[in-house]
C-alpha positions as CSV (number, residue, x, y, z in Angstrom):
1,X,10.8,-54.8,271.5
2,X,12.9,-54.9,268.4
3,X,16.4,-54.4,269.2
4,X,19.0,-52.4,266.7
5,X,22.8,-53.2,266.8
6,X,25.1,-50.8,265.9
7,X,29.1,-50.8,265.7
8,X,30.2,-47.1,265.7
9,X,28.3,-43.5,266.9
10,X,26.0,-43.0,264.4
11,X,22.6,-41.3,264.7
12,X,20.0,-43.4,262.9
13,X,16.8,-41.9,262.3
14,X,13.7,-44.3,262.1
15,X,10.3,-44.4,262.4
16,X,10.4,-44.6,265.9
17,X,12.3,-42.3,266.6
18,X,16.3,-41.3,267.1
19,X,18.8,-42.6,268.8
20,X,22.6,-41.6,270.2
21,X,24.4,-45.2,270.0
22,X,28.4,-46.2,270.6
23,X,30.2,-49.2,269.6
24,X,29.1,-52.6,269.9
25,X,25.6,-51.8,271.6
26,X,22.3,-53.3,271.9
27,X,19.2,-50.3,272.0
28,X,16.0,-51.1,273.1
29,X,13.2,-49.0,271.5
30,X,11.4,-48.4,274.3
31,X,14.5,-48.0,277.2
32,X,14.9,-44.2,278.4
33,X,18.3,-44.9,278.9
34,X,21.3,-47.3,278.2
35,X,24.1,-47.8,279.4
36,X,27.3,-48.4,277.1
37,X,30.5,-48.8,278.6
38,X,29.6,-46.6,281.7
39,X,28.6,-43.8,279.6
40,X,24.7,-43.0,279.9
41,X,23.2,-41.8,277.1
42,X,19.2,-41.1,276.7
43,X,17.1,-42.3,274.1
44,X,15.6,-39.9,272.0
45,X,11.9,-39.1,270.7
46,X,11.6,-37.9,267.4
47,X,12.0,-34.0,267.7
48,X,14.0,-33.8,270.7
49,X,17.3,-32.4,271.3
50,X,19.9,-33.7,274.5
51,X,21.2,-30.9,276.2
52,X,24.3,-31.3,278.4
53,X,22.8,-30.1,281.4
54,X,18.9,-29.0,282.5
55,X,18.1,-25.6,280.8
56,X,15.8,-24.6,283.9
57,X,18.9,-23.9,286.0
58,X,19.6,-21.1,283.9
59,X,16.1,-19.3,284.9
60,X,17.4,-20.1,288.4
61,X,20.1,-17.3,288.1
62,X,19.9,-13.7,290.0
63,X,21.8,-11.7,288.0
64,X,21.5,-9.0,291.0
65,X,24.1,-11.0,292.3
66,X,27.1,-9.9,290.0
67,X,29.0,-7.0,290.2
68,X,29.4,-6.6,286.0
69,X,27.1,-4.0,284.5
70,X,24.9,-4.0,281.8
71,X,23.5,-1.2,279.7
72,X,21.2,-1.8,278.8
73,X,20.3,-4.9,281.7
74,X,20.7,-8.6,280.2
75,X,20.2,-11.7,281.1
76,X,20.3,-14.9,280.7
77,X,16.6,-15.1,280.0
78,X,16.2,-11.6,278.1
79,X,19.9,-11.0,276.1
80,X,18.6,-8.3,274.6
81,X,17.2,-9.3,271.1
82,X,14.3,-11.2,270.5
83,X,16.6,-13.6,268.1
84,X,19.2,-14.5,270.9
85,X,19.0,-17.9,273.4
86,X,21.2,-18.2,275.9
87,X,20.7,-21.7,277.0
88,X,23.0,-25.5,277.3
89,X,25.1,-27.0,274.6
90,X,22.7,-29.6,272.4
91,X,23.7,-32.5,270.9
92,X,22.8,-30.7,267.4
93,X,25.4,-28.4,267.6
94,X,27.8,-29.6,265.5
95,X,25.4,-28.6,262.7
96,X,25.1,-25.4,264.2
97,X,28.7,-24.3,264.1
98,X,29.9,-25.0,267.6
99,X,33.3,-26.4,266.7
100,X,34.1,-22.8,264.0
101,X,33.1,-20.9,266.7
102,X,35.6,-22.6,268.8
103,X,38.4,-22.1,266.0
104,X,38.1,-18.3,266.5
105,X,39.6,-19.1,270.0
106,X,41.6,-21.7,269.8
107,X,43.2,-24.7,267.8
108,X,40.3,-27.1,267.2
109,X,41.5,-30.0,264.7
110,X,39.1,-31.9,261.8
111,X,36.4,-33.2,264.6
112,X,33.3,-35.4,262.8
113,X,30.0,-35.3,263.9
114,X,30.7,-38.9,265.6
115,X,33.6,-37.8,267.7
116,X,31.7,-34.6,268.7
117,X,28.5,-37.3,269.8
118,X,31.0,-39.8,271.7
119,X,32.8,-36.7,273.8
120,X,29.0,-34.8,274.4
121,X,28.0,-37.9,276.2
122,X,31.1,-38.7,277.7
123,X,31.0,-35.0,279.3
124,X,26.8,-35.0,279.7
125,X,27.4,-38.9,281.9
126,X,30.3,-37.2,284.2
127,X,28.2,-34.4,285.6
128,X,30.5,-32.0,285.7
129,X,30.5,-30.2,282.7
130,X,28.0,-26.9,281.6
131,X,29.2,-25.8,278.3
132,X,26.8,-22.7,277.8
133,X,25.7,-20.9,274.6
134,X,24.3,-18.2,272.6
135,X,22.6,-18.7,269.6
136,X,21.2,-16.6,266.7
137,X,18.1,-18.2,266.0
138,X,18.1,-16.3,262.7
139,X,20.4,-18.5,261.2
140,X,20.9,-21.3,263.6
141,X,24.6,-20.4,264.5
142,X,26.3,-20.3,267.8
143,X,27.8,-16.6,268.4
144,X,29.4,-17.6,272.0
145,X,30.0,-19.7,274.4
146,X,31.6,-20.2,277.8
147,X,32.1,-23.9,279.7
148,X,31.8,-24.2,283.5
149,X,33.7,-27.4,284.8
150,X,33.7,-28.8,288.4
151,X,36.4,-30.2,290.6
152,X,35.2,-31.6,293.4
153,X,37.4,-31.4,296.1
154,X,38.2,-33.5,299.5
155,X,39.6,-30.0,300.9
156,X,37.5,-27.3,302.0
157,X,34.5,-30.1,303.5
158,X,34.0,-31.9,300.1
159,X,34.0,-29.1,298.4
160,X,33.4,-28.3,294.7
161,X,36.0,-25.2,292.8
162,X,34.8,-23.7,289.6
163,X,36.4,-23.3,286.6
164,X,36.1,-21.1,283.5
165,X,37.5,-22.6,280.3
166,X,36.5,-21.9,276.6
167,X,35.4,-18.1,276.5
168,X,34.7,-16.9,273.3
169,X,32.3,-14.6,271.1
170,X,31.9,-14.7,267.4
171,X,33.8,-11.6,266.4
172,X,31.0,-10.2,264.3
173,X,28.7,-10.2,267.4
174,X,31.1,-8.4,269.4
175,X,30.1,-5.0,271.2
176,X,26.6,-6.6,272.2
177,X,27.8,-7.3,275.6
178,X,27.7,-11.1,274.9
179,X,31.4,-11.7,276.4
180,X,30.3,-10.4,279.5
181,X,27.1,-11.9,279.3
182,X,28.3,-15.3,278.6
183,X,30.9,-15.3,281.6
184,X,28.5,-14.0,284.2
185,X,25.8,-16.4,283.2
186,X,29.0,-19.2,284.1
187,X,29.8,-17.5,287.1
188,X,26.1,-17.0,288.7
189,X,25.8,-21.1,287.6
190,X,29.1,-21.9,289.6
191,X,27.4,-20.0,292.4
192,X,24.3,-21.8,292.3
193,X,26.0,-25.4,292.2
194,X,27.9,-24.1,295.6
195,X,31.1,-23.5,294.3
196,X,33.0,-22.2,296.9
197,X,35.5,-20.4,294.4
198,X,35.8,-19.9,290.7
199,X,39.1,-19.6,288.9
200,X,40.4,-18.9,285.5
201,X,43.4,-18.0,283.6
202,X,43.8,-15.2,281.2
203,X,46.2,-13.2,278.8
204,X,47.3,-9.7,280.5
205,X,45.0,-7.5,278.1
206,X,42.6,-9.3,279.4
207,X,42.6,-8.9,283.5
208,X,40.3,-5.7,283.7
209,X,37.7,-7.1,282.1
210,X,37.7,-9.9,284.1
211,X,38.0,-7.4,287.6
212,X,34.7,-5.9,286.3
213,X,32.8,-9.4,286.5
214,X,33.9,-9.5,290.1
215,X,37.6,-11.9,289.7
216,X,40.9,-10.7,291.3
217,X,44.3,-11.2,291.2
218,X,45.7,-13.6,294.1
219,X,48.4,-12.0,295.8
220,X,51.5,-14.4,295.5
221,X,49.1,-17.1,293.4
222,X,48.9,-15.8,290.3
223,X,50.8,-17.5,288.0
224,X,50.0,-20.3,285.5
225,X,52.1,-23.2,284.7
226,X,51.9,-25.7,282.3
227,X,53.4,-29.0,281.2
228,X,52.2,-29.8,277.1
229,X,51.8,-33.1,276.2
230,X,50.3,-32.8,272.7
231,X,53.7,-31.2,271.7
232,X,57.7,-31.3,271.7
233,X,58.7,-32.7,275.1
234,X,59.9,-29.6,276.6
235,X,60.8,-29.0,280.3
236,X,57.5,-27.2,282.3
237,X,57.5,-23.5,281.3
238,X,55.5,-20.5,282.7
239,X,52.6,-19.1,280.1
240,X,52.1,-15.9,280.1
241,X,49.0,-15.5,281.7
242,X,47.7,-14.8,285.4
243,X,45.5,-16.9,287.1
244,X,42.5,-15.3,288.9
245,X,39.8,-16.0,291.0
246,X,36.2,-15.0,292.5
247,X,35.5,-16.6,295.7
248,X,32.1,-17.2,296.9
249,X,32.4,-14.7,299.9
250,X,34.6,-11.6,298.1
251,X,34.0,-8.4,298.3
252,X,32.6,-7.3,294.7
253,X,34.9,-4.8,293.2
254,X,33.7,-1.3,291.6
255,X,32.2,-1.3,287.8
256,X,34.4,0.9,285.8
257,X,31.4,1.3,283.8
């Protein structure tokens, strides 16, 4: 064994192979796994790519299930175009435009590759996040995404409640039903991991689209409130968006479509 030292997250590329490493740790270059400050990360053979969670569980998905839509039928496993993949965030991403697809949603800040690496493996270690993709293998770019995070619960029998954060679809993809197609894939993997309800929040323009993929308003629990701490130190204020859920046992509303 000939051990590599390294003091900040770095991918080094060797003959043997490459590696995912954080501050102040030993690899071994024949381990599977270390260990670095509780966060696991896997050791990598030349070629491969970490995904955050296992890709098969997204061939595990009956699409039957939802009440969204599609013409013509998508899924997960056949979007449509030979030159889309659906599939898990990869630790390559960053390369591939992950974080600028982000901007079109969102405020994302001047994120390097070694923060990206650090907070992939701090999210892959917990368990409990499935930030989901679509890719155009054309160009190696990320067109959407969508993240699914768990809160496991002591209520409900040790329950776990969904959540949908993140949605967004490059805007020159748009009208390719990838929006709906991203959220549905989310919602049918919520379902699978026994959710027993799935929640988001959303802008008003934005509620009937989400009735179509089978959410609805909460009578009497539909607001959002937040308190900021990455801003001025304002009292807790109420956003303008509703919060609304899909439970696991609704009744699936009618497709406008």
């Amino acid at each position: 064994k000939r051990i590599i030292t390294c003091q900040n997250v770095e991918q080094i590329i060797g003959q043997t192979g490459q590696y995912l490493k954080c501050f102040s740790v030993e690899l071994s270059e024949n381990s599977l796994w270390i260990t670095p400050k509780k966060n696991l990360i896997r050791m990598l053979k030349e070629g491969d790519e970490l995904t955050l969670y296992d890709a098969k569980l997204l061939h595990e998905l009956e699409f039957w299930r939802s009440p969204a839509k599609f013409n013509p039928p998508i899924t997960a496993i056949a979007p449509g175009e030979t030159w889309m993949k659906v599939r898990p965030l990869q630790e390559g991403d960053y390369d591939r435009g992950f974080l600028d697809l982000l901007s079109q949603l969102t405020s994302v800040g001047n994120i390097s590759k070694s923060q990206f690496l650090m907070k992939f493996a701090q999210m892959r270690a917990s368990g409990g996040y499935y930030v989901t993709v679509i890719e155009d293998t054309r160009i190696n770019r990320l067109i959407g995404s969508a993240t699914l995070v768990l809160e496991h619960k002591f209520i409900h029998g040790c329950s776990v409640r969904g959540r949908l954060e993140d949605v967004v679809v490059n805007n020159t993809y748009r009208g390719k039903q990838l929006g709906k197609l991203i959220v549905v894939t989310v919602n049918l993997l919520a379902q699978h991991l026994e959710c027993y309800k799935m929640s988001l929040d959303c802008k008003d323009h934005l509620i009937n689209f989400y009735e179509t993929l089978g959410y609805v308003l909460e009578p009497g629990n539909s607001n959002a409130m937040n308190i900021r701490f990455d801003g001025p130190k304002d009292q807790p204020t109420r956003e303008r968006s509703v919060t609304m859920s899909i439970a696991a046992n609704a009744t699936n509303p009618v497709d406008p479509s």
